[in-house]
N, C-alpha and C positions, 0 to 999 in steps of 0.2 A: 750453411742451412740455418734456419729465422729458429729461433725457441718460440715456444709460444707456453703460457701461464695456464693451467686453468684455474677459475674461480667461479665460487657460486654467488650468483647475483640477480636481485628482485630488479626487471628490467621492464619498461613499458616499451615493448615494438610490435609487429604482426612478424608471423612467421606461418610458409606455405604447410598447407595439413588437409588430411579427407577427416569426414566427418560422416559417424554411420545415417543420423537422419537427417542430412542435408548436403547432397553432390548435385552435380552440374551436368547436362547431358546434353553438348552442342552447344547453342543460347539460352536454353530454358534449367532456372533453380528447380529444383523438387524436391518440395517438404514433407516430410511423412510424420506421422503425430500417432501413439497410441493411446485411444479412450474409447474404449470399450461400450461404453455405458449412454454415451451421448447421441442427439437424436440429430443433430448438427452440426457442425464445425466450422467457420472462416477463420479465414486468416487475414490479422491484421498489423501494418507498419505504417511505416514513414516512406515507403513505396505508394501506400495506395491512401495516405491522408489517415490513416487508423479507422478506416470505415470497417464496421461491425457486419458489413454484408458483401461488400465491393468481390471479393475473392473466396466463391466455397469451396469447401474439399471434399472430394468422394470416397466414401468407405471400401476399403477393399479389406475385406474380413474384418480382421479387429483393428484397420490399420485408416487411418483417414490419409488422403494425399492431394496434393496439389502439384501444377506447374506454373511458374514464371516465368515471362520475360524481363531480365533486366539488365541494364546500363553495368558497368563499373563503377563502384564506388561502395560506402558505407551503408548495412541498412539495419534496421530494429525491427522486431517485429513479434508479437504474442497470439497464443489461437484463441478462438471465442466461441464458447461453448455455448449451445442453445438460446441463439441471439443474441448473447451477453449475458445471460444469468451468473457464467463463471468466467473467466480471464488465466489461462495458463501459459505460464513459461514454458520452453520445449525445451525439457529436460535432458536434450542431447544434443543443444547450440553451439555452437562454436566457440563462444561468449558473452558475458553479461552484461548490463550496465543497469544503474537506477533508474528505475522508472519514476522517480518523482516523490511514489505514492506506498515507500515502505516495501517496494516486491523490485522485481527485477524484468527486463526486457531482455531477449535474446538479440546478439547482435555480431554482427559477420559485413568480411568483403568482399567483393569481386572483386577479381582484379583479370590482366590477361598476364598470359607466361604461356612467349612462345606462338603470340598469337590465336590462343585459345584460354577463354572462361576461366577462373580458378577460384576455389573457397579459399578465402583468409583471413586466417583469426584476428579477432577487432585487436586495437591497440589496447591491452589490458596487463594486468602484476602478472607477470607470470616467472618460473623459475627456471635461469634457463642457467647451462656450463657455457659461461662463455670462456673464448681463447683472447686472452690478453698479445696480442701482435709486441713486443716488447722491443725487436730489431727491424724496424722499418726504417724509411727514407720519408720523410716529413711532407706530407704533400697536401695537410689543411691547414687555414689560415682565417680570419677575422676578416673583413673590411669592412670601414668608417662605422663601427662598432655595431654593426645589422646584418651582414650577407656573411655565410658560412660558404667560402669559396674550396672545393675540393679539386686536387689535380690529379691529372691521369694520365698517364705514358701508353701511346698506342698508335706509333708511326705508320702502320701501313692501313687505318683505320681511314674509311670516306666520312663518315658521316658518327658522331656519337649523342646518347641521351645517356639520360641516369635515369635509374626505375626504382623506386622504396616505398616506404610507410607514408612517406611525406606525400605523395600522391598518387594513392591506391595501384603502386607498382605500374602504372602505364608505360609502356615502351614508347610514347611520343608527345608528351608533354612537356617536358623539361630537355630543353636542349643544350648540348656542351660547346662552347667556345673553343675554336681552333686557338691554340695558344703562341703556335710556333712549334720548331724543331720536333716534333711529334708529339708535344702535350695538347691535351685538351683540359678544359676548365669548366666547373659545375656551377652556377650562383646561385645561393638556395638561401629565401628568407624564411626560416626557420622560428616556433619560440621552444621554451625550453622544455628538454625531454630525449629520449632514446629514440633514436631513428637507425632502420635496418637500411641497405641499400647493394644494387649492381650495376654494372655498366651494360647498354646494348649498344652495343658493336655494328653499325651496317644495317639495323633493324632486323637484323636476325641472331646475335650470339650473346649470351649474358656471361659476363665476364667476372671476375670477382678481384674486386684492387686489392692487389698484393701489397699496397701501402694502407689498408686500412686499419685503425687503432685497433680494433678486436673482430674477432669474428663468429657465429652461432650457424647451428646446422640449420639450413635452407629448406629443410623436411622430403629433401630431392636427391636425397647422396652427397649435395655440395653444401656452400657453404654461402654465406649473405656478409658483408661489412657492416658492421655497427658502430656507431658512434652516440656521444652525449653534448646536447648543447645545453650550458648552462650561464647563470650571471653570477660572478664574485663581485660585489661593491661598486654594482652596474654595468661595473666589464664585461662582454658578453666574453663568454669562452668555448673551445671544441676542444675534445678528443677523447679518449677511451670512455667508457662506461665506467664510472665509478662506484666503487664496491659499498653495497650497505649489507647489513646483516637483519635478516627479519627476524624478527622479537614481539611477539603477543604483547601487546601495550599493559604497562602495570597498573594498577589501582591500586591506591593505598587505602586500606581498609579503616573504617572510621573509628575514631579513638571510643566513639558511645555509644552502645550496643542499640543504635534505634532503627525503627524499620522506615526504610526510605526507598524512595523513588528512583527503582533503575532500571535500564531496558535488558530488555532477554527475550530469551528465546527457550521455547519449549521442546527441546531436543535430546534430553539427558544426560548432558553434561555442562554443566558448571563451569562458567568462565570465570574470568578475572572481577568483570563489569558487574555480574549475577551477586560473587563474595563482599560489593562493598554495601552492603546491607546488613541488617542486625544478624547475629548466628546465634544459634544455642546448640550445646554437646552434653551429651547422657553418654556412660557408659560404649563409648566407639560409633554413636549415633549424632553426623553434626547437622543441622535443619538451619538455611537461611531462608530468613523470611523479608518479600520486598514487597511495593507497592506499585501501581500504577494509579493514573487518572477512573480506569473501568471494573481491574480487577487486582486480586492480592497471588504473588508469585510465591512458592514455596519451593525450593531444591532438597532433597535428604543426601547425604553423603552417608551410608553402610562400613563397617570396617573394611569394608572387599567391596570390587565392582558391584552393583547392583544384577547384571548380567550373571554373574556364578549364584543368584539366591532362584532366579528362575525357574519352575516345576518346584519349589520347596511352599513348605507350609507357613508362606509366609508375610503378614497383611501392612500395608505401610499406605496411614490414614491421616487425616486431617478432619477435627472435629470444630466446630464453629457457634456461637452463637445468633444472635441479631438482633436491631435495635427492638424488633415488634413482636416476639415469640408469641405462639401461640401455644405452640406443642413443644415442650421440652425432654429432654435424660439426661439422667447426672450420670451415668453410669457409660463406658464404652463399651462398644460388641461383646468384650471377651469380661464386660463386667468390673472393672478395675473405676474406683469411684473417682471423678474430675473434682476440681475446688471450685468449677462453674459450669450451670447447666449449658446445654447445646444444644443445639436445634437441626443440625446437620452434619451428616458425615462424608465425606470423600476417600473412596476408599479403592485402592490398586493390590491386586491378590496376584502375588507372582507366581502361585502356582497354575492359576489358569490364563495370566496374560498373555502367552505367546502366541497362545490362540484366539483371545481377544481382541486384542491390543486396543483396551480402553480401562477405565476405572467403573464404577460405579458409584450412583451415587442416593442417601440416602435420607428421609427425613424421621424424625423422633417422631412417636407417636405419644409420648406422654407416661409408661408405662417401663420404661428403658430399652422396649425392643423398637426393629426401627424395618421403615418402607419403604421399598426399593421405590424409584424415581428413575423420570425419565434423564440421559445422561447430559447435562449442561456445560461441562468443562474437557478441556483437555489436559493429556497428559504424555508422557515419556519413561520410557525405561531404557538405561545405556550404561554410564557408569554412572550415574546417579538416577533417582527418583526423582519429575518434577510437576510439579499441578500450575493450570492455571483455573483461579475463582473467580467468576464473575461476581460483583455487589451485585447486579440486579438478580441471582439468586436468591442471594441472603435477605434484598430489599433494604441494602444498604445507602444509604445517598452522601453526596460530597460532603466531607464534614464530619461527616460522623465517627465511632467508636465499634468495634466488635474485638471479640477475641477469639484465640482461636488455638489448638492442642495439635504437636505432629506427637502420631503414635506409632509405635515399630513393634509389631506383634509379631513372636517367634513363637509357635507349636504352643497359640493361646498364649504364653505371658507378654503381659506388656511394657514397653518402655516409653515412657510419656518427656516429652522434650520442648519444654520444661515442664516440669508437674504443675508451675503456677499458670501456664498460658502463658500468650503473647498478645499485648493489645494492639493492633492495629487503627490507626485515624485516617480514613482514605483524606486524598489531597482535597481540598477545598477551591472547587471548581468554578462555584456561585460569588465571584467576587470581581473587582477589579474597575477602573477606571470608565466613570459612564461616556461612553463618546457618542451616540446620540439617542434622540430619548423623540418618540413620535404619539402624541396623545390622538386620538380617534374619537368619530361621534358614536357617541351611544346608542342602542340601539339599532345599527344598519346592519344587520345580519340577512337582510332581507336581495342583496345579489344590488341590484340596480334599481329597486324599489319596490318590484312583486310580489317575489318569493314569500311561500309561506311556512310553519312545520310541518310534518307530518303528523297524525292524531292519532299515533299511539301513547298509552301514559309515558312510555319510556323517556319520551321526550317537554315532559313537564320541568320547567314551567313553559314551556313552550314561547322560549323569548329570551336571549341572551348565550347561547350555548357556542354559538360560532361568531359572537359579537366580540371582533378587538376592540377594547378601551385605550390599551397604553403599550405601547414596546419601548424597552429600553436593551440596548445594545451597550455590554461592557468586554472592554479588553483586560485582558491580563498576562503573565508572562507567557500561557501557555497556548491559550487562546482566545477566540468570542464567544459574548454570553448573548443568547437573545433570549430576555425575559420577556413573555407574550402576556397580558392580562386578557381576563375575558369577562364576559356579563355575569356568567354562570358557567360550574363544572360540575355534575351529578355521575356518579359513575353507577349505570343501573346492571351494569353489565358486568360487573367486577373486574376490570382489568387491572391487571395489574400492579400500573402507575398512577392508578388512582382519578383516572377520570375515562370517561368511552365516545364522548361523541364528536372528538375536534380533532379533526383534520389538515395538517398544516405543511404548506410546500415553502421552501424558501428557495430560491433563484437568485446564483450571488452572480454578479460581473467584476471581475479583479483585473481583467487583462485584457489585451486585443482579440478578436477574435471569438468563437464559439457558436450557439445554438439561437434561433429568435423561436424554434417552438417546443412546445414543453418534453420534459425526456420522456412521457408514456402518454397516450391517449386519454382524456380522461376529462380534464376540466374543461378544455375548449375555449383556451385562449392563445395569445400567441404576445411576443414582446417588442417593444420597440427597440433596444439593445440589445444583443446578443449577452446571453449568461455563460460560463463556465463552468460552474457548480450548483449542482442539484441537493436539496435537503429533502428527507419527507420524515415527520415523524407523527404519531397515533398512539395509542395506548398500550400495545400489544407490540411487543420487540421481538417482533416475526420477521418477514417481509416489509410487514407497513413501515421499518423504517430502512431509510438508504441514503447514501452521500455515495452521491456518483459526477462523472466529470460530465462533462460536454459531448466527449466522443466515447463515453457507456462505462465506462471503467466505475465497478463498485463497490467502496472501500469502508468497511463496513466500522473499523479501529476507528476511521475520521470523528464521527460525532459519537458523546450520549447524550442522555435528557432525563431528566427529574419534573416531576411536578409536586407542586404545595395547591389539593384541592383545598385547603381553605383560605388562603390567598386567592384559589383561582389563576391562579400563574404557574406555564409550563415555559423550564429551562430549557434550551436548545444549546449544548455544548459543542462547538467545533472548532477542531484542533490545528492550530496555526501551522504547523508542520505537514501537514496536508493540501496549503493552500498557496497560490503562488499569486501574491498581490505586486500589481506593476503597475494598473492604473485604479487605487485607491478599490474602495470599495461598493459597489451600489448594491439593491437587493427589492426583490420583488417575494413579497407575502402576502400569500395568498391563505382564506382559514374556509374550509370545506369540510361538511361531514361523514365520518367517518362510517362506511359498510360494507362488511367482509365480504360481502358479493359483488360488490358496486367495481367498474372499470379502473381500475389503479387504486380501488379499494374507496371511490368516490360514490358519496349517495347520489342520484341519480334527481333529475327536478319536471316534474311533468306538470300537466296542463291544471290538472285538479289533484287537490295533497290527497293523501291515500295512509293507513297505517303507517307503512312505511316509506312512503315517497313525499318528498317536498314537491309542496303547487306553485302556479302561478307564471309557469314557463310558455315565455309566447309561441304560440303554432305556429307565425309566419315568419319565424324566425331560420324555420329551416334546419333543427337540429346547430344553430351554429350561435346560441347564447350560451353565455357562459355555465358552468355550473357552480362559480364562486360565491361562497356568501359574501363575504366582506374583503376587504381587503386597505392593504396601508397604500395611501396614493402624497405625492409628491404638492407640497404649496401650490397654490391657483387651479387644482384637476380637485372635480367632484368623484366620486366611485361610483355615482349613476352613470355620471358623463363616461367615464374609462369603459366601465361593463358594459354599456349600453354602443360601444362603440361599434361591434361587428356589424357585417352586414349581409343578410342572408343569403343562404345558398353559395357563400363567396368567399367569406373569410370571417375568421375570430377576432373579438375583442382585441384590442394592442392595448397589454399594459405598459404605464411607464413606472421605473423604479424610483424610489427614494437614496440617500446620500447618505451612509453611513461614515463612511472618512475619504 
C-alpha cells in the first residue's frame, strides 16, 4: 500500500465547490446579489464587454437575480448599482482577483464534469492538505525543455483526454497519445505554477492517476492529481507541489519616529505595513500615526483588544489643528489643557458605538465647547481603534503642516498621546518634472466665438472666468500634475476650494480602446479618439468631482485637487496607480461653467444671457453646439474651428486631443 504525506500548502489551482449565490441550473449561471436599498441592478463582466446595462436583475424580495447563458471558461464580473453610481463586489463569489482600480472583481469557472455545467473556483492562493504521493512509479517527464509530457497506464481504454486547471476541465480538448503496450501520453505546454488534473476514460469515466506526485480533495468524495511546473536556472522542471509556509510579510519599523506614507486599510486592526510609521505610547496606550497623498491614518492600540472596552465609558479622540483656523480650543471635551489650539475633534465613544458604528465629528467654537458636524471620516473598531482624516476637512493642502493630539479618555480622565502633539507634513503633490506645458489665447472663453455671461453680479468681471491662459502638465513619482491657469477666479459662492465658477472635464486616452462620447450628457460634444479616463473636478468635492474609466467604474481615491485663487490656478492631481498607460498619453480639456442644477452640473447656454444663463447659442443649431467655453486644442486647430464643427440636428462637435507624452 502507497504512504501518502500530508502537508499544509499555499497552492494556486481550481478545485470543484457549490457556491451559495452562484449555482448552475442546466445551461443557465444564476446570480443572486443582496441590496436592499437599490433601485436597479446590472450585472456586469467580461461576459458581456462590462456593459453597465447589457444584463439587469430582477428583485425578488430583497434579493436581486439574474440568469446566464454561458460557454466554459473563465469569467469576472461585479454588479452595478443604480446605473453606475456604485460598483460592488458579490460578496459571496467563488473568487477574487484585482480589478486594476484598488477593489476587487469576482471571478469563477465553468467548466463540464460528467458532461454537465459546473462552478469552479478561479485559479487563486488557497489553503489546501495536500497528499504528498511519496511511493509512485514515475510517469512525468520534460521534453526539449517546453512540454510537460504525463503518462498513463490504461490498456483496455479506446480513446483518452486529460481534463485540469490548464483548460477549464474540458473533457475534449487535450488529447492523449496512444503510447503503446497500454500507455497513453499527455503533451501539455504549460508555464509555471500548480495545475490540478484527471483522466477521461472513453468520454465518460474520470479517472484519477495513481502515479500522480500529490493529490487534493476533488470537492466530490474523490480526489484530483496535482502537480508544479517550475524553472531552476532555466531548466523547466515537474513534479510535487512544493512546500512554502505562509508568513504575513515583515516590515521593519523605521529607526525615526516620523510620520510617513503607508497604505492601510480601515478595519481595526493593525498590520505589519500600518506599524512602519511613527508610534507614540502613554501609559499602555500606543497611537501610529501615518499619511497618505489625501488624508492622515491614525491606529490606537488599548492594553486589551479594543472589542472588551465596548458599552464602557469610554472616548478615543483625535484632536487637530489647521493651517487657516478660524475658531479655536485649547482645552479637550473632558477639559484637560492641549500645548496647541485645535480646531477639530474626532471622536469614537465605545459606549454607544455598536450601535452606531461611526464616530463623530466636531468643530471648536472658540469658547472650548465644541459643534457637532456633519460626519466626514471613517472609522473602525476591532482589536484596535482606527480613523481615517481627510485634509480637505481640515483645508489642509499638499505641503503643508498640521498637528494633531490621540486622546484615550476613561470615566472622563484623560490620556493625551503624546502631550506635545504630532506634527504632520502631508506629501507634497504640486511638484515634479514639467513634461508639457500648452499656453492659450486670452480671452476666448467665449465657446466658438458667441457665447456671452450671464448678467448676474456673481459673475463680475464678467470676462476671464472660464478663460484657459496656460496648462502645464507635471509628472512625479506618484503621479500627474495638471496646473490649469485662468483669466480670473472669484469665489462668490464660498466654496470651499476657493474659487465657484470653473468647471473642468479632462478626457485622457492612455491605451487602445474605450469611449468617443462623453461619460454623462451635458456638454455636447463628442471626440475623435476614443478616451479611457474621465476627470471632472468644481469647487465643491461632492459629486462634481469623479475619476471614472471608460466603462463607468468610479474611483473616487484616483484624483484630488487644490487651487491657489491668487494665482488663479487649480491643481488636478491624478494618481499613476490608477492609470494604465500603453499608448503614451493624450488629453482633451475642456473648462465649462459650473451650476448645481445644470445637466452634469453644466451651465446651460441659450439664445439671449439671462441672470443666470449664458447667451449667444445658435437656434439652428439644433440643440447640438457645444456648451464648452474654451478649451486646449492641438497645433494648426483653431477652437472656433473644433466647437464650431457639429452639425445640426446630426452630431456634436469632434474634439481633437493634444500630446501630453
Amino acid at each position: 500500500m502507497k504512504r501518502s504525506v500530508v502537508a499544509l500548502l499555499v497552492v494556486v489551482f481550481s478545485i470543484f465547490i457549490g457556491f451559495g449565490a452562484l449555482k448552475v441550473e442546466g445551461n443557465k449561471v444564476i446570480f443572486t446579489f443582496s441590496y436592499p436599498t437599490a433601485n436597479t441592478v446590472h450585472i456586469a463582466g467580461n461576459f458581456n464587454s462590462w456593459s453597465t446595462n447589457a444584463n439587469p436583475m430582477r428583485k425578488e424580495g430583497d434579493v436581486w437575480v439574474t440568469e446566464l447563458e454561458l460557454k466554459p471558461g473563465t469569467y469576472q464580473y461585479k454588479f452595478v448599482i443604480d446605473g453606475g453610481k456604485v460598483w460592488k463586489e458579490d460578496p459571496d463569489a467563488p473568487g477574487y482577483t484585482d480589478d486594476g482600480f484598488g477593489g476587487k472583481n469576482g471571478v469563477f469557472t465553468l467548466a463540464l464534469k460528467d458532461g454537465k455545467l459546473v462552478v469552479v473556483a478561479p485559479a487563486a492562493e488557497i489553503k489546501e492538505k495536500i497528499e504528498i504521493n511519496e511511493e509512485r512509479e514515475e510517469n512525468f517527464y520534460i521534453e526539449d525543455n517546453t512540454y510537460v509530457v504525463i503518462k498513463f497506464y490504461k490498456p483496455e481504454a479506446k480513446y483518452v483526454f486529460i481534463a485540469g486547471s490548464f483548460n477549464n476541465w474540458s473533457m475534449s480538448d487535450t488529447e492523449c497519445y496512444s503510447a503503446g503496450d497500454g500507455w497513453w501520453e499527455a503533451v501539455l505546454e504549460l508555464s509555471q505554477g500548480i495545475y490540478q488534473y484527471k483522466f477521461v476514460v472513453d468520454g465518460k469515466d474520470w479517472v484519477v492517476d495513481p502515479n500522480a506526485p500529490a493529490y487534493v480533495d476533488d470537492g466530490f468524495g474523490g480526489k484530483n492529481g496535482v502537480f508544479e511546473v517550475w524553472k531552476e536556472d532555466s531548466v523547466l522542471k515537474v513534479g510535487a507541489p512544493r512546500i512554502q509556509k505562509e508568513e504575513e510579510p515583515k516590515v521593519e519599523l523605521p529607526k525615526e519616529n516620523i510620520v510617513r506614507s503607508v497604505e492601510y486599510a480601515v478595519d481595526g486592526k493593525i498590520s505589519e505595513a500600518e506599524k512602519a510609521t511613527a508610534y507614540f505610547e502613554s501609559k499602555g496606550v500606543v497611537a501610529y500615526v501615518a499619511r497618505t497623498s489625501t488624508a492622515a491614518y491614525v491606529g490606537v492600540l488599548l492594553d486589551k483588544s479594543a472589542t472588551q472596552y465596548l458599552g464602557q465609558n469610554v472616548l478615543v479622540e483625535v484632536y487637530t489643528d489647521a493651517p487657516k483656523m478660524t475658531s479655536f480650543n485649547k482645552k479637550t471635551y473632558n477639559g484637560t489643557q492641549l500645548s496647541k489650539s485645535v480646531s477639530f475633534r474626532f471622536s469614537i465613544n465605545m459606549k454607544t458605538w455598536q450601535a452606531r458604528k461611526r464616530g463623530s465629528f466636531f468643530a471648536a467654537a472658540g469658547d472650548d465647547s465644541w459643534i457637532l458636524q456633519a460626519n466626514p471620516f471613517r472609522a473602525a473598531v476591532d482589536e484596535a481603534i482606527e480613523f481615517e482624516i481627510p485634509y480637505d476637512i481640515l483645508g489642509v493642502k499638499s505641503g503643508e503642516t498640521f498637528n494633531l493630539y490621540v486622546v484615550v479618555s476613561v470615566e472622563g480622565k484623560d490620556e493625551i498621546v503624546p502631550a506635545e502633539g504630532i506634527a504632520i507634513k502631508t506629501p507634497t503633490m504640486i511638484s515634479g518634472n514639467v513634461i508639457a506645458k500648452f499656453v492659450d489665447k486670452v480671452g476666448d472663453d467665449y465657446g466658438f466665438g458667441t457665447y456671452t455671461y450671464p448678467k448676474d453680479p456673481a459673475f463680475a468681471p464678467y470676462k476671464g472666468l472660464w478663460d484657459i491662459v496656460e496648462m502645464q502638465v507635471l509628472e512625479n513619482e506618484d503621479a500627474y500634475v495638471f496646473a490649469i491657469k485662468f483669466g480670473e477666479m472669484t469665489n462668490p459662492w464660498a466654496s470651499p476650494k476657493g474659487f465657484s465658477h470653473q468647471l473642468i472635464n479632462i478626457y485622457l486616452d492612455t491605451k487602445d480602446g474605450g469611449r468617443t462620447n462623453t461619460y454623462k450628457e451635458g456638454a455636447r460634444v463628442q471626440f475623435t479618439q476614443p478616451w479611457d479616463y474621465f476627470v471632472k473636478v468644481a469647487g465643491w468635492p461632492d459629486d462634481r468631482i469623479v475619476f471614472a474609466t471608460a466603462d463607468g467604474k468610479e474611483i473616487p481615491e484616483a484624483i484630488t485637487y487644490e487651487a491657489d485663487p491668487a494665482e488663479k490656478v487649480i491643481y488636478i492631481i491624478v494618481f499613476k496607480k490608477y492609470l494604465e498607460v500603453k499608448t503614451g498619453i493624450k488629453a482633451y480639456v475642456l473648462s465649462m461653467s459650473q451650476d448645481g442644477y445644470g445637466t452634469d452640473h453644466i451651465r446651460p447656454v441659450a439664445k439671449d444671457s439671462t441672470q443666470w444663463t449664458l447667451g449667444g447659442y445658435p437656434v439652428d443649431s439644433k440643440d447640438y453646439a457645444p456648451f464648452v467655453l474654451d478649451t486646449i486644442v492641438p497645433e494648426g486647430y483653431t477652437q472656433e474651428q473644433i466647437l464650431k464643427s457639429y452639425v445640426p440636428e446630426k452630431e456634436y462637435a469632434k474634439l481633437t486631443p493634444v500630446v501630453i507624452k
